[in-house]
C-alpha positions in Angstrom: -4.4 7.7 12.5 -5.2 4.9 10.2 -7.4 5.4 6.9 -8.7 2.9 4.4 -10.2 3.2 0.4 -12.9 0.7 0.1 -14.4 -0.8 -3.2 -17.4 -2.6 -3.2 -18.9 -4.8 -6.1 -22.5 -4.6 -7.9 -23.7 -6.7 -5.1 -22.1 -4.1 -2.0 -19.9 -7.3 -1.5 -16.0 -6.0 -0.3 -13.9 -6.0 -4.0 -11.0 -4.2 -2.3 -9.3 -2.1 0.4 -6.3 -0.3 0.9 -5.5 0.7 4.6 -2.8 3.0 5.0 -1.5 6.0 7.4 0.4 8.6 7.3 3.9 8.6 8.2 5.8 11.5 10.6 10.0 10.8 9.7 12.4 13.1 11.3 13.0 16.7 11.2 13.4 18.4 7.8 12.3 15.3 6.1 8.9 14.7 4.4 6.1 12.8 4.9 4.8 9.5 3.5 1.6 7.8 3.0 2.6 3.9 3.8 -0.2 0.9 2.7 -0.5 -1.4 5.2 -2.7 -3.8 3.4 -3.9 -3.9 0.0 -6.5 -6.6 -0.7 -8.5 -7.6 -4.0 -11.1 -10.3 -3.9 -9.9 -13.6 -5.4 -12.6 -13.1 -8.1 -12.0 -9.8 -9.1 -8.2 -9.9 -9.8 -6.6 -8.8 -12.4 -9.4 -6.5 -13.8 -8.1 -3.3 -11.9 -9.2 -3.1 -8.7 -6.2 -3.0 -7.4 -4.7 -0.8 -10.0 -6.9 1.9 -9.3 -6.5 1.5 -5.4 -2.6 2.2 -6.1 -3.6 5.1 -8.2 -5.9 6.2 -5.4 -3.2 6.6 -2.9 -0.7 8.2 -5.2 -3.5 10.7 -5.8 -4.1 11.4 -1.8 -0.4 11.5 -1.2 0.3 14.1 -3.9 -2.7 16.0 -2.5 -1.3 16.0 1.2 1.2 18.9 2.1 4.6 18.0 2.1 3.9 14.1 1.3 6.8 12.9 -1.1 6.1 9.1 -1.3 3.9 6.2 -1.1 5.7 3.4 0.6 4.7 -0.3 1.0 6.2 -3.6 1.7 5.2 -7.4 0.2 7.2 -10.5 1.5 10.1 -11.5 -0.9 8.4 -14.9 -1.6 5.0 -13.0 -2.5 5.7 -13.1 -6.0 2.1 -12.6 -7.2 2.6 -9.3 -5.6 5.5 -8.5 -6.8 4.6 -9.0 -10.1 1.3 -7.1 -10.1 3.8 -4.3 -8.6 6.3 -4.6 -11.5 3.3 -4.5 -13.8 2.4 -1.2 -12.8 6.0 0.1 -12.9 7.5 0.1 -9.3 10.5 -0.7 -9.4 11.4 -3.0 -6.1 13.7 -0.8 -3.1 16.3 -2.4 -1.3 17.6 0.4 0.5 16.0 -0.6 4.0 16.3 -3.2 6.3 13.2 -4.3 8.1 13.3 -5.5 11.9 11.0 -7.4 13.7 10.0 -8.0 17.3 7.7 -10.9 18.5 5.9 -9.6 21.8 6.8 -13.3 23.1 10.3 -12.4 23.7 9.9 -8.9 25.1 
């Protein structure tokens, strides 16, 4: 089941969104609430939207049963993202490798 926060401006224009789910790991380990997308209009950066979208879904994981951790991904060459990440004191994870499959080949 997929969920999303929405923030709209003055104007009811779209200012943000964060779609996310809930993740199901293994036996005996906890949950996870993993962003999919996080999105900030162009204009708006940099004045908190997305700040308080991150500080949204930290607040609904904490408030979930047995959810431990909000997980996300950026691409390494993203580095806008990665700085606004830094800037609110995530520290970048290297401990997983990421696999992809195009549909083409399967």
């Amino acid at each position: 089941m997929d969920f999303a926060l929405v923030v709209e401006d003055e104007t009811r224009d779209l200012a943000g969104l964060a779609a996310y789910s809930f993740l199901w790991p293994a036996a005996g380990s906890s949950h996870s609430l993993f962003l999919k997308e996080l999105y900030v209009s162009d204009t708006l950066r940099r004045q908190g939207v997305g700040a308080r979208l991150m500080d949204e879904l930290r607040a609904l994981a904490a408030a979930r049963p047995e959810c431990s951790r909000v997980e996300w991904m950026t691409d390494r060459d993203n580095a806008d993202a990665r700085s606004f990440y830094k800037s609110l004191g995530f520290a970048e994870f290297d401990g997983k490798i990421i696999y992809r499959a195009d549909t083409s080949t399967a």
